[in-house]
C-alpha atoms as an extended CHARMM CRD file, in Angstrom:
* protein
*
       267  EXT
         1         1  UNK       CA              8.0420000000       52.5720000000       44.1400000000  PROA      1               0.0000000000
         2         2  UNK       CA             10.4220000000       55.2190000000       45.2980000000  PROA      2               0.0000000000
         3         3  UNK       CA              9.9630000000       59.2360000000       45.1480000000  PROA      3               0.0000000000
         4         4  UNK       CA              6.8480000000       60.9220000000       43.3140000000  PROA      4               0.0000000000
         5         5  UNK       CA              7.7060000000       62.6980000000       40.7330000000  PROA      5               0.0000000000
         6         6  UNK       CA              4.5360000000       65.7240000000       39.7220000000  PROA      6               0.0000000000
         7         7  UNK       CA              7.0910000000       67.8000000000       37.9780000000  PROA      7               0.0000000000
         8         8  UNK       CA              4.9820000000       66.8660000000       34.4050000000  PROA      8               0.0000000000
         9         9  UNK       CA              1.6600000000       67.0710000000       35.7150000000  PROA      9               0.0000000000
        10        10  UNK       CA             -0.8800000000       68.8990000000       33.7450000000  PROA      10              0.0000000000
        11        11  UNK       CA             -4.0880000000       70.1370000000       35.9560000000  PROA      11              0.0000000000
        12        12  UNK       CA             -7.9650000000       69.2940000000       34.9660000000  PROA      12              0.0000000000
        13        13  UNK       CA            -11.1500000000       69.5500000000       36.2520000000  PROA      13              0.0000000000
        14        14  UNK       CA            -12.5360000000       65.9860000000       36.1720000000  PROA      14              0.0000000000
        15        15  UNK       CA            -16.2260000000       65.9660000000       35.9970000000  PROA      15              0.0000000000
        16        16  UNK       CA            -16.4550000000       68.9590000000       37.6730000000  PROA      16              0.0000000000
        17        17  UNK       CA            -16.0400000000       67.9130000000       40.7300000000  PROA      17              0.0000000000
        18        18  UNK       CA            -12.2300000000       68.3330000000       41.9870000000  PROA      18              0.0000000000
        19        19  UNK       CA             -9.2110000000       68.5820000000       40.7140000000  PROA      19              0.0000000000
        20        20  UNK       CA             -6.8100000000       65.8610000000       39.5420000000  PROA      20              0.0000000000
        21        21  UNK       CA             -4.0910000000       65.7520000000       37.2070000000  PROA      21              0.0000000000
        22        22  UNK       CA             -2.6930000000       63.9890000000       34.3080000000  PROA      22              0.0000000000
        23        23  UNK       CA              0.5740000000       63.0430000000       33.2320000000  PROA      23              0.0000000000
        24        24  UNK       CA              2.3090000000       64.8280000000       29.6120000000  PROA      24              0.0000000000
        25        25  UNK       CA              5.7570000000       63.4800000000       28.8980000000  PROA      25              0.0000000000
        26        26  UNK       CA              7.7970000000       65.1450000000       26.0270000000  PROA      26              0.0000000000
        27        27  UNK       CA              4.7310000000       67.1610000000       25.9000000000  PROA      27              0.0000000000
        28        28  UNK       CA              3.5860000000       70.3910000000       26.6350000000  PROA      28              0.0000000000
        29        29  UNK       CA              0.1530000000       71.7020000000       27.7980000000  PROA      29              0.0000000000
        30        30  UNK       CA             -0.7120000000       73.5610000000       24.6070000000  PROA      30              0.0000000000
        31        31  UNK       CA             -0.4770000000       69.8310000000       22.1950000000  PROA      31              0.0000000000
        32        32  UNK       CA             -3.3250000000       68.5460000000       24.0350000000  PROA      32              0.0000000000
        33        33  UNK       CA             -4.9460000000       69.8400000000       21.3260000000  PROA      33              0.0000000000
        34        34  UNK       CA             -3.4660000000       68.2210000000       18.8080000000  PROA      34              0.0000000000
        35        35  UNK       CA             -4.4190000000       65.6370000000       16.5900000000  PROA      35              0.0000000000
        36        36  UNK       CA             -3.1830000000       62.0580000000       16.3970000000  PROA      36              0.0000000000
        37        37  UNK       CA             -3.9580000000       59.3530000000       14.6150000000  PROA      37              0.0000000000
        38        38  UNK       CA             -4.1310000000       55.6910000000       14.3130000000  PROA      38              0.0000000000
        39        39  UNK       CA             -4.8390000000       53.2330000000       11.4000000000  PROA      39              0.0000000000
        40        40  UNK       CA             -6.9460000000       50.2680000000       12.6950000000  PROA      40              0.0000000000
        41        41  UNK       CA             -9.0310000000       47.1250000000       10.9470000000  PROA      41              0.0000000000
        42        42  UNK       CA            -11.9080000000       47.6250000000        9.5150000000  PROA      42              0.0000000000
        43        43  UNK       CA            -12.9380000000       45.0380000000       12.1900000000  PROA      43              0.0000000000
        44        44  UNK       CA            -10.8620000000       46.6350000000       14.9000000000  PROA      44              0.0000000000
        45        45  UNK       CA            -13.4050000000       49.9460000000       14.5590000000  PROA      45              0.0000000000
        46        46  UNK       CA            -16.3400000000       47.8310000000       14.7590000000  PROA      46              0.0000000000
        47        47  UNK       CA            -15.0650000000       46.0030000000       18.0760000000  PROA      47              0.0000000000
        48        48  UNK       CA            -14.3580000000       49.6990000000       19.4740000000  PROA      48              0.0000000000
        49        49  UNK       CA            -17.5930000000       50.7790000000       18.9860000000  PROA      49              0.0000000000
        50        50  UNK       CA            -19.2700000000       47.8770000000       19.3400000000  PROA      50              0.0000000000
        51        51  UNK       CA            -17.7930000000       46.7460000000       22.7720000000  PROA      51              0.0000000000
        52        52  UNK       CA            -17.5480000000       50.8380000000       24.1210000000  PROA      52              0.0000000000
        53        53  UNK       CA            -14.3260000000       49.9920000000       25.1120000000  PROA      53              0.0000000000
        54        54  UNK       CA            -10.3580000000       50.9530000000       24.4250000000  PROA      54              0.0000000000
        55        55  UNK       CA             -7.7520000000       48.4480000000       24.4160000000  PROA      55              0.0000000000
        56        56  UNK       CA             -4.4540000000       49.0160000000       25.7390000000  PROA      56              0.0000000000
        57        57  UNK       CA             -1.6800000000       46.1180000000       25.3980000000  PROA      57              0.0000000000
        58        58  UNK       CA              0.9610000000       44.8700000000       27.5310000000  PROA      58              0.0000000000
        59        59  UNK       CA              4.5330000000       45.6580000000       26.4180000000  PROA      59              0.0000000000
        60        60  UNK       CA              5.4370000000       42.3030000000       26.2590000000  PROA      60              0.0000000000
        61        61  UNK       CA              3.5760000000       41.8470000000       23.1580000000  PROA      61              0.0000000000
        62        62  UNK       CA              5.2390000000       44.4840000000       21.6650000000  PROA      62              0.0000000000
        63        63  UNK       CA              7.1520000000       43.0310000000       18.2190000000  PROA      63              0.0000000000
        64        64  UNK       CA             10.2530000000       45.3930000000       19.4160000000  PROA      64              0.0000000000
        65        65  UNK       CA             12.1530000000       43.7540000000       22.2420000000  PROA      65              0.0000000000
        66        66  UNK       CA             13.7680000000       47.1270000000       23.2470000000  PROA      66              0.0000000000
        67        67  UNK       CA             10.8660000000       48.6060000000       23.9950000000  PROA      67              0.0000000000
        68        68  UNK       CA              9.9970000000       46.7170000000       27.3670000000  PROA      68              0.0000000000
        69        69  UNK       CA             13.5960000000       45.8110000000       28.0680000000  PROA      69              0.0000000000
        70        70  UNK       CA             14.4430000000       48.6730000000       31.0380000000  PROA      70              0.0000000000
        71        71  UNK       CA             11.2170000000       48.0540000000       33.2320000000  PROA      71              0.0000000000
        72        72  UNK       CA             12.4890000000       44.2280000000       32.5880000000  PROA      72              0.0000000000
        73        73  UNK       CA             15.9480000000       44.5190000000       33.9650000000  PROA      73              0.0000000000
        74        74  UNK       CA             17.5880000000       43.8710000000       36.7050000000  PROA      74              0.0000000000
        75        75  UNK       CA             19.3800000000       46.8990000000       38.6290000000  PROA      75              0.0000000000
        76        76  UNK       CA             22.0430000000       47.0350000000       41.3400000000  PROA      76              0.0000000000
        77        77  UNK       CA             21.8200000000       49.3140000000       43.9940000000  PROA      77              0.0000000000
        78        78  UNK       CA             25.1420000000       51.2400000000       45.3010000000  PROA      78              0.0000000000
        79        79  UNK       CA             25.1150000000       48.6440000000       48.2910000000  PROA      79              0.0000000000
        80        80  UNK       CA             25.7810000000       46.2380000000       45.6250000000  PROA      80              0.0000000000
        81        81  UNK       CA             22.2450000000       44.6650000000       46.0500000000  PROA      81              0.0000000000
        82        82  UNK       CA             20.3680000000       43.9250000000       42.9600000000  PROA      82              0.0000000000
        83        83  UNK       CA             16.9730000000       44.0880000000       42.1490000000  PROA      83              0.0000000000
        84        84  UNK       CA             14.2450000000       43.0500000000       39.3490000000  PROA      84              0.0000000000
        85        85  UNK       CA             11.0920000000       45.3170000000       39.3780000000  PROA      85              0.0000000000
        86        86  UNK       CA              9.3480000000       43.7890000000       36.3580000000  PROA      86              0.0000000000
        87        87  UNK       CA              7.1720000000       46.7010000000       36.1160000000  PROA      87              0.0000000000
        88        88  UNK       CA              6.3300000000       45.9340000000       32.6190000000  PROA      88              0.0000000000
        89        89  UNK       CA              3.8180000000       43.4740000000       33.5370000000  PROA      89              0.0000000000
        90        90  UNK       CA              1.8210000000       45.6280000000       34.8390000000  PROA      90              0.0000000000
        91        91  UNK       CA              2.5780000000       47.9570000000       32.4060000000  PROA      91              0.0000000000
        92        92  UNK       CA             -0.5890000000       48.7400000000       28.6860000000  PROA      92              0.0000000000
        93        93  UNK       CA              0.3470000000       50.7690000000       25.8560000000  PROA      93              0.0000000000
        94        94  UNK       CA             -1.5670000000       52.1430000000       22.7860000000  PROA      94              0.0000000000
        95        95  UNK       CA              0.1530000000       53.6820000000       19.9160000000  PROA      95              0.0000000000
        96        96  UNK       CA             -0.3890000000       56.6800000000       18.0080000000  PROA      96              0.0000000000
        97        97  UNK       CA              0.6570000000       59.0460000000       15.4230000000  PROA      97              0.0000000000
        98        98  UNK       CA              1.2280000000       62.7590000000       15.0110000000  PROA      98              0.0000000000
        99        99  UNK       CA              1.5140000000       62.0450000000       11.3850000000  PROA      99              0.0000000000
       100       100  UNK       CA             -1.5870000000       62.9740000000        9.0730000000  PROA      100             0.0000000000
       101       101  UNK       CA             -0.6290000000       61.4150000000        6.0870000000  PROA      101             0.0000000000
       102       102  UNK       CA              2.2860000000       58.5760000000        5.6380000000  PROA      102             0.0000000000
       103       103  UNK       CA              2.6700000000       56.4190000000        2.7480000000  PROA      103             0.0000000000
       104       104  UNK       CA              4.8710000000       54.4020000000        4.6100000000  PROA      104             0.0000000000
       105       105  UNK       CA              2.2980000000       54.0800000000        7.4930000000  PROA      105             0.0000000000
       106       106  UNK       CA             -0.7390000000       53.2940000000        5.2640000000  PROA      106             0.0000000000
       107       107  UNK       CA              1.8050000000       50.4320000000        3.9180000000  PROA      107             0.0000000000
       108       108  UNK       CA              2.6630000000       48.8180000000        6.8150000000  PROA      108             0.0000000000
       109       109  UNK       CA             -1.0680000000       49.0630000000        8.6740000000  PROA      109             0.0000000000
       110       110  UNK       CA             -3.1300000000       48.9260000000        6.1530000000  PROA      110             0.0000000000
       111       111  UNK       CA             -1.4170000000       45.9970000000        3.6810000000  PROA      111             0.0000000000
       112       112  UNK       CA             -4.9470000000       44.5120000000        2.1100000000  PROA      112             0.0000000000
       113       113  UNK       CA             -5.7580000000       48.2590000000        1.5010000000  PROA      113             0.0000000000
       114       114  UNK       CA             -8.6700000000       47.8900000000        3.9560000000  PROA      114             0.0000000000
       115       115  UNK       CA             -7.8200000000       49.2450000000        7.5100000000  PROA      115             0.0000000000
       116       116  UNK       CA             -9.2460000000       52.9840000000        8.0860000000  PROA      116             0.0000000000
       117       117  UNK       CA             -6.8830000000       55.7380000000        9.7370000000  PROA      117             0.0000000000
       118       118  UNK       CA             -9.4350000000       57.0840000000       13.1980000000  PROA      118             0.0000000000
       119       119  UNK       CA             -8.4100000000       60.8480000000       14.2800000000  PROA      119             0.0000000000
       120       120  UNK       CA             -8.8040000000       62.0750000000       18.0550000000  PROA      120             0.0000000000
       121       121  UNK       CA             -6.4180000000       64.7390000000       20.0510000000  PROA      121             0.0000000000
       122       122  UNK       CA             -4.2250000000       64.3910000000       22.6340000000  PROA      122             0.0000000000
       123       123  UNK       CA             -5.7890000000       65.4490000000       25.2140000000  PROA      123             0.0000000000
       124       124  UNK       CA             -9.2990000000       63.6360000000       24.5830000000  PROA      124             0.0000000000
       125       125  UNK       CA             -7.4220000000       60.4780000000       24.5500000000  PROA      125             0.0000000000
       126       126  UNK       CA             -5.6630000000       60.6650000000       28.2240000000  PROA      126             0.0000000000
       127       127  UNK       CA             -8.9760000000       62.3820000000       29.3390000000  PROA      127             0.0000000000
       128       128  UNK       CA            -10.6910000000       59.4430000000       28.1530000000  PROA      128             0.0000000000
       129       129  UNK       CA             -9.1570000000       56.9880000000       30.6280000000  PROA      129             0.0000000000
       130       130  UNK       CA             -7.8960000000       59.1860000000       33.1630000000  PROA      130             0.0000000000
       131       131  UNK       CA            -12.1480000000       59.6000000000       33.6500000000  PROA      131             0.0000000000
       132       132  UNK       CA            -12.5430000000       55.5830000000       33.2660000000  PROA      132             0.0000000000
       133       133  UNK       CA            -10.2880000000       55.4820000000       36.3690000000  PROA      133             0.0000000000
       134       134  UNK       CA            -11.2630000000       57.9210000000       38.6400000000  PROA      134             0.0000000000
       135       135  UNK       CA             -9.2250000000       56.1930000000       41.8130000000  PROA      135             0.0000000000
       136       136  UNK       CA             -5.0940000000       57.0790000000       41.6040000000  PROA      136             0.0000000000
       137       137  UNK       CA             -5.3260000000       58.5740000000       37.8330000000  PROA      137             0.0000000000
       138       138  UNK       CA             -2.2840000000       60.4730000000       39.1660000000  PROA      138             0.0000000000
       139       139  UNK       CA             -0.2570000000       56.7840000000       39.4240000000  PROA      139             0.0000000000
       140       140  UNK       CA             -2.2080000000       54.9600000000       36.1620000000  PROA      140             0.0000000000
       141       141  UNK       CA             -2.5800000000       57.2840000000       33.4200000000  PROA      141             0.0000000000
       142       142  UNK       CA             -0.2450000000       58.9560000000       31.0780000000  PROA      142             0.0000000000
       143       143  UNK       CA              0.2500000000       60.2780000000       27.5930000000  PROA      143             0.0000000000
       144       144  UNK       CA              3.1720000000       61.1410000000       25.8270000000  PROA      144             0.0000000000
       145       145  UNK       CA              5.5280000000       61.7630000000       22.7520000000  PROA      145             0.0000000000
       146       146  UNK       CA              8.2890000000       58.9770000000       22.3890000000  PROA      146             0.0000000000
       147       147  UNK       CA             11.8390000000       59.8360000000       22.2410000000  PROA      147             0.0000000000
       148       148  UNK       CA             14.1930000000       58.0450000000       19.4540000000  PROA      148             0.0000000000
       149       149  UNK       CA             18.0240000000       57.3710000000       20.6460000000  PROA      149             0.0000000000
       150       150  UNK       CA             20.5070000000       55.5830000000       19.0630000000  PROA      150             0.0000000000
       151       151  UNK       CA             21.5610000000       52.7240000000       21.6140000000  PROA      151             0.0000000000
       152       152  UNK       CA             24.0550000000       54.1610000000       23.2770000000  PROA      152             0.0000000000
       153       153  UNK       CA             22.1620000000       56.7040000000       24.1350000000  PROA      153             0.0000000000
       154       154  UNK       CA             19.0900000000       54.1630000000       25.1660000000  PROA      154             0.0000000000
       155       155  UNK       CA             21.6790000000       52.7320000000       27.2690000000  PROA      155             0.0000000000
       156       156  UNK       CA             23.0170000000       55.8280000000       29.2400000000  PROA      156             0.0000000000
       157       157  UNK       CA             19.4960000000       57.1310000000       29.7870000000  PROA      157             0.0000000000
       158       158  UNK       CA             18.0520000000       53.4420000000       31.0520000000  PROA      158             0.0000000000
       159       159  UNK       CA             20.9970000000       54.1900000000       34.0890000000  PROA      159             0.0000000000
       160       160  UNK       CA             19.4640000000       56.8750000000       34.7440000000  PROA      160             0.0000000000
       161       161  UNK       CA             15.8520000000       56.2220000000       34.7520000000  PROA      161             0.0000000000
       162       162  UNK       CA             16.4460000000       53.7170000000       38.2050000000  PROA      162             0.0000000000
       163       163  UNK       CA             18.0240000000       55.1960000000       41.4930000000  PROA      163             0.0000000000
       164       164  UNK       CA             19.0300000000       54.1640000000       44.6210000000  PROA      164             0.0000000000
       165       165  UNK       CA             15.8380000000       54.6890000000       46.3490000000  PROA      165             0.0000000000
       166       166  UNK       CA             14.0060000000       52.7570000000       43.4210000000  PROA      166             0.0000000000
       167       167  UNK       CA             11.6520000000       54.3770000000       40.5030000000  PROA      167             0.0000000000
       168       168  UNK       CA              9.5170000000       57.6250000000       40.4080000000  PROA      168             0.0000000000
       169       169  UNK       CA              5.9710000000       57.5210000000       39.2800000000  PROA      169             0.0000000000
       170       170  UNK       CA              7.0650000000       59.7350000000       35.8180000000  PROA      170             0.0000000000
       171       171  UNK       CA             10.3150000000       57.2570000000       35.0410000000  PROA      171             0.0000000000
       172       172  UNK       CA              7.9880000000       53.8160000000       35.0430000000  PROA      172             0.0000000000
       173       173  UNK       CA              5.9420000000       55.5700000000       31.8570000000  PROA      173             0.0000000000
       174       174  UNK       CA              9.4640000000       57.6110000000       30.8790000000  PROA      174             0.0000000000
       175       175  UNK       CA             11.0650000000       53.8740000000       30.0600000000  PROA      175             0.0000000000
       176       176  UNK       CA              7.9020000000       53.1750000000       27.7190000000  PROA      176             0.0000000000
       177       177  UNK       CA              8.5390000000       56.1490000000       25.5620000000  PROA      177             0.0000000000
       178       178  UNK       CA             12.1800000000       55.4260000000       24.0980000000  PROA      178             0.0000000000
       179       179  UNK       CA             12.6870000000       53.8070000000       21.1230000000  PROA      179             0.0000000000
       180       180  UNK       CA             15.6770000000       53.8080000000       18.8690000000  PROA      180             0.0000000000
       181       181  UNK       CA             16.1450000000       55.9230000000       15.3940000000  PROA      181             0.0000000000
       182       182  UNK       CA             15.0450000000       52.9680000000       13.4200000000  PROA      182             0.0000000000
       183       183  UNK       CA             11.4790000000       53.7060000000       14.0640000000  PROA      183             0.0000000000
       184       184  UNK       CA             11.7680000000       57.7090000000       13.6100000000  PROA      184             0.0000000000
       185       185  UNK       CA              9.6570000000       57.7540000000       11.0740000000  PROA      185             0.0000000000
       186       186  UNK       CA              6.5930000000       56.7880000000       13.3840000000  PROA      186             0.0000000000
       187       187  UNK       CA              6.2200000000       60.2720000000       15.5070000000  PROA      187             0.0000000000
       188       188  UNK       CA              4.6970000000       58.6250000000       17.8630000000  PROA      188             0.0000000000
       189       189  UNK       CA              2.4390000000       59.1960000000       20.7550000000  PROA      189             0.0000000000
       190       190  UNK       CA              1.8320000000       56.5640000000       23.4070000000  PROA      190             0.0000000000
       191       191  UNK       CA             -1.1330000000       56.3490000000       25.6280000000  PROA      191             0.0000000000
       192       192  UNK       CA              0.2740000000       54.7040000000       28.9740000000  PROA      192             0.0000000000
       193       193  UNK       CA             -1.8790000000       52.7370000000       31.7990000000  PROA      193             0.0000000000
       194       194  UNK       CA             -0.5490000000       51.4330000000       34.7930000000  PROA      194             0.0000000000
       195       195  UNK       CA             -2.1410000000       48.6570000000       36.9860000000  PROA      195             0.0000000000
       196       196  UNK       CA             -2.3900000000       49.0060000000       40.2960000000  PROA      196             0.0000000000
       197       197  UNK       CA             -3.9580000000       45.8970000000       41.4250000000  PROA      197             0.0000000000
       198       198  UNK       CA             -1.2430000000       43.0550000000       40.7000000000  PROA      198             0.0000000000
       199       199  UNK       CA             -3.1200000000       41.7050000000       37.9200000000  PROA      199             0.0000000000
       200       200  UNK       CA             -1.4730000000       40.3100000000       35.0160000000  PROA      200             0.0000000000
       201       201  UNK       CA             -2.9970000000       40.1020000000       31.5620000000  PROA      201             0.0000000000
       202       202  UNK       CA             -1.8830000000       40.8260000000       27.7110000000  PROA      202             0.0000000000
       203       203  UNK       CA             -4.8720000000       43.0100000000       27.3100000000  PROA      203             0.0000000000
       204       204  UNK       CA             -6.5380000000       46.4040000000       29.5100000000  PROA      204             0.0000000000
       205       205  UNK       CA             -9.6870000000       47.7560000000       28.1800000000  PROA      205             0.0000000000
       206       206  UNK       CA            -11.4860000000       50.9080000000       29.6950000000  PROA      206             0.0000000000
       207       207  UNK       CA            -15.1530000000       52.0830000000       28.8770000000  PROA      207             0.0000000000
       208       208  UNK       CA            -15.2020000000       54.6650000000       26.1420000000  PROA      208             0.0000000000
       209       209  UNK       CA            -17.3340000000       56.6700000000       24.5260000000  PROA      209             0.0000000000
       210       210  UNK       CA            -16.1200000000       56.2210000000       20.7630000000  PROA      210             0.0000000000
       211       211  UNK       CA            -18.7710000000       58.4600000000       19.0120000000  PROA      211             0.0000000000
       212       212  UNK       CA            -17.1820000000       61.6540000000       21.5020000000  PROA      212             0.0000000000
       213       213  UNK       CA            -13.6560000000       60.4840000000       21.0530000000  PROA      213             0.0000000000
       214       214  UNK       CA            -13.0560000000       59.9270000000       17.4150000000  PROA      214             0.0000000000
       215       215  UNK       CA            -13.6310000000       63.0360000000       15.5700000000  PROA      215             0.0000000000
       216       216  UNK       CA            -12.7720000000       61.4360000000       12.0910000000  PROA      216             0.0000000000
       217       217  UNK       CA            -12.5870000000       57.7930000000       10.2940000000  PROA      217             0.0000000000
       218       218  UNK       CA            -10.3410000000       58.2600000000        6.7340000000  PROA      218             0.0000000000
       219       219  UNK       CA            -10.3940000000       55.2240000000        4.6260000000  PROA      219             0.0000000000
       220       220  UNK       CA             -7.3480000000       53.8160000000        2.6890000000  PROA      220             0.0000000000
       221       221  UNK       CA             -6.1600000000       56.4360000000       -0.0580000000  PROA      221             0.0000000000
       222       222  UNK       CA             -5.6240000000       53.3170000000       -2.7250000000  PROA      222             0.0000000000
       223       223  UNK       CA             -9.1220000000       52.6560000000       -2.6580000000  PROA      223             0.0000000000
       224       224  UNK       CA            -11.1030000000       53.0840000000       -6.2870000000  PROA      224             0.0000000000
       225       225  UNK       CA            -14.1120000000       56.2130000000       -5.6680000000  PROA      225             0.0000000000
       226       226  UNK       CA            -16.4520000000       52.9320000000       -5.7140000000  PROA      226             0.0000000000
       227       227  UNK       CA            -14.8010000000       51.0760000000       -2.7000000000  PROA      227             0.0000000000
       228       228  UNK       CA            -14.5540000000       54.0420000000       -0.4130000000  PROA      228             0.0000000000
       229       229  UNK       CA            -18.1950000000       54.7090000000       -0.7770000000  PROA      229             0.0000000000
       230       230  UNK       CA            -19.2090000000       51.1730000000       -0.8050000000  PROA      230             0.0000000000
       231       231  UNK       CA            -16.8200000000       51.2140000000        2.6570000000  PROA      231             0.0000000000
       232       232  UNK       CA            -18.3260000000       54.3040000000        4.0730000000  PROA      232             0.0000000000
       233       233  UNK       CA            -21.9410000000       52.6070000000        3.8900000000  PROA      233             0.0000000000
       234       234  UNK       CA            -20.8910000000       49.5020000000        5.9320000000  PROA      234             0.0000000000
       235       235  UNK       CA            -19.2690000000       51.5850000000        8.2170000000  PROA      235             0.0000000000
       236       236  UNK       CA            -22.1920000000       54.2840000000        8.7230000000  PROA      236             0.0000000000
       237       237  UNK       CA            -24.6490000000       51.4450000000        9.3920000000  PROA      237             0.0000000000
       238       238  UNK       CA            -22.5770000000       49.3550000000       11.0300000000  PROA      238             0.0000000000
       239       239  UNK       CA            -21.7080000000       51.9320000000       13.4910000000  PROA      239             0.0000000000
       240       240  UNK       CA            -23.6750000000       54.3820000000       12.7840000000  PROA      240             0.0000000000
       241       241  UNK       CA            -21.2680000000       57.1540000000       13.3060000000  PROA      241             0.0000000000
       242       242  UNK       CA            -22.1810000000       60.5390000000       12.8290000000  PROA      242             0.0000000000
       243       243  UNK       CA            -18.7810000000       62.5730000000       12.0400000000  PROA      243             0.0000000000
       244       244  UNK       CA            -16.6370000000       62.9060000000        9.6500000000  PROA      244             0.0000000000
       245       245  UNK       CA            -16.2480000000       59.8460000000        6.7880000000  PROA      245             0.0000000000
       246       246  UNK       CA            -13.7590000000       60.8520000000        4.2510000000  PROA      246             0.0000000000
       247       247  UNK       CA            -10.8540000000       59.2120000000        1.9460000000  PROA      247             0.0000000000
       248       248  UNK       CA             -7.4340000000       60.1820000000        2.0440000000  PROA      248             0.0000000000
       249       249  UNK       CA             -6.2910000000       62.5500000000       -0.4170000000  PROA      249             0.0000000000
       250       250  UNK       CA             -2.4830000000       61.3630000000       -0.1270000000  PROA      250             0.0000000000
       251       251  UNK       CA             -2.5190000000       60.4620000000       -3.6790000000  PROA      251             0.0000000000
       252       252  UNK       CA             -4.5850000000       62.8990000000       -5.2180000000  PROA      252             0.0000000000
       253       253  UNK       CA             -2.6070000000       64.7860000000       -8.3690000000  PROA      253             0.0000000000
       254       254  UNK       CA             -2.5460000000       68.7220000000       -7.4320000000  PROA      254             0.0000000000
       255       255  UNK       CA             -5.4600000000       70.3810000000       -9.9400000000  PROA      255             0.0000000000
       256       256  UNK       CA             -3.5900000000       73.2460000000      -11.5000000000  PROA      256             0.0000000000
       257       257  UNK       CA             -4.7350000000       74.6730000000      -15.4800000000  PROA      257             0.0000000000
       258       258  UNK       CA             -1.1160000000       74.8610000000      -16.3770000000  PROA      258             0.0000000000
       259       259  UNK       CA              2.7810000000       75.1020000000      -15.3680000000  PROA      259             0.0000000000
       260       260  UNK       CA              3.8690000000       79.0620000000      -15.7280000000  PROA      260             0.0000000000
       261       261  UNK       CA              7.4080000000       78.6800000000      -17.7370000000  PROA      261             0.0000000000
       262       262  UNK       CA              7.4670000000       82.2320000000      -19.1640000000  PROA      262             0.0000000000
       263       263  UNK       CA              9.5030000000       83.8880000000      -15.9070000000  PROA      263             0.0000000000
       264       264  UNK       CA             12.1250000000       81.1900000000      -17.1470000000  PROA      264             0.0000000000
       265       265  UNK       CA             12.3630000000       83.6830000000      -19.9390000000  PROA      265             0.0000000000
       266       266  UNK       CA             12.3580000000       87.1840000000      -18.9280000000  PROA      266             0.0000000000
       267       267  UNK       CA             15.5090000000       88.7930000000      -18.3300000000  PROA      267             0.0000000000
């Protein structure tokens, strides 16, 4: 797979037993604490904590066809030789948001008004499948912030990402975190899994434990005050989550008494 590349790695103590390390790209140690979000089904939660289980998806089913295009290509060597990796099949991504509140997002995943926006941080998310794979974390598991380019600039840094010896470790996930200025508006963060076992499939799920890992469910701001709390009660006994149920206040008018004019006045 060519050189190892450790430059990025962040250092844990997994389960208290020794130390390993996970991978932060376009990251630095200091936002693993910070929030990101995700807007889901209604359905989608259930299944999560239903099943106990995370599911990651293969590139290739990503509606973008840039996306998974570099791990995809072919690549000549400076002997002339060329090569196809296809990396991305082995490749499962999950997509998240540094964004708190986005009309635009709540708009595009959330269109029947009845998805629900799940919080966690950044650095319970990788920890959460870096511990579901506790063989070659170091090669599998990685988290990070996704760079936008125009496509020239996609272009000049996909020559870059292969060399003549092949791909490091930190490129393969690199490749999965470009996307071009058309989707700025995301701020996205990308949890990245790796398989190491030759197996092909659309889907990777890991075991989770999504009562520790989701530290807040927000329901869809255009909901009436009677639909959020009629949605709240499915979702408490459905799940029966214990943390934090709330509606998003994206809409909510600002509660002032009055607008001050009179300084418009004084001279």
């Amino acid at each position: 797979m060519g050189r190892r590349n450790e430059s990025c790695a962040f250092f844990i103590l997994n389960r208290g037993c020794y130390l390993g390390f996970y991978m932060l790209l376009n990251l630095v140690a200091p936002d693993k604490d910070k929030y990101i979000y995700r807007i889901i089904s209604i359905e989608r939660l259930f299944e999560l904590f239903h099943s106990e289980k995370n599911t990651l998806v293969n590139p290739m089913k990503w509606e973008d066809s840039f996306e998974n295009f570099i791990l995809d290509s072919k690549v000549k060597n400076l002997s002339g030789e060329i090569f196809e990796y296809k990396f991305g099949k082995y490749m499962y991504g999950q997509c998240w948001t540094l964004h708190e509140s986005s009309d635009a997002m709540w708009r595009i995943y959330s269109p029947n008004k009845s998805a629900v926006r799940i919080r966690t941080t950044i650095g319970a998310l990788i920890s959460s499948i870096y511990n579901a794979n506790v063989v070659h974390q170091q090669f599998t598991c990685c988290i990070g912030k996704v760079q936008y380019c125009d496509e020239v600039e996609l272009f000049d840094i996909a020559n870059e990402i292969f060399d003549d010896s092949g791909i490091s470790v930190e490129n393969v996930f690199r490749s999965l975190l470009l996307k071009r200025k058309a989707f700025v508006h995301e701020n996205e963060i990308r949890l990245l899994y790796q398989s190491l076992d030759n197996k092909v499939d659309e889907l990777y799920r890991y075991a989770v434990d999504p009562s520790s890992l989701i530290s807040e469910i927000t329901i869809d701001p255009r909901k009436t005050d009677v639909e959020f709390e009629m949605t709240k009660f499915i979702i408490e006994k459905s799940i029966n989550y214990k943390g934090i149920i709330n509606k998003s206040d994206l809409y909510n008018a600002p509660k002032i008494d009055f607008l001050d004019v009179t300084n418009k006045f004084q001279y």
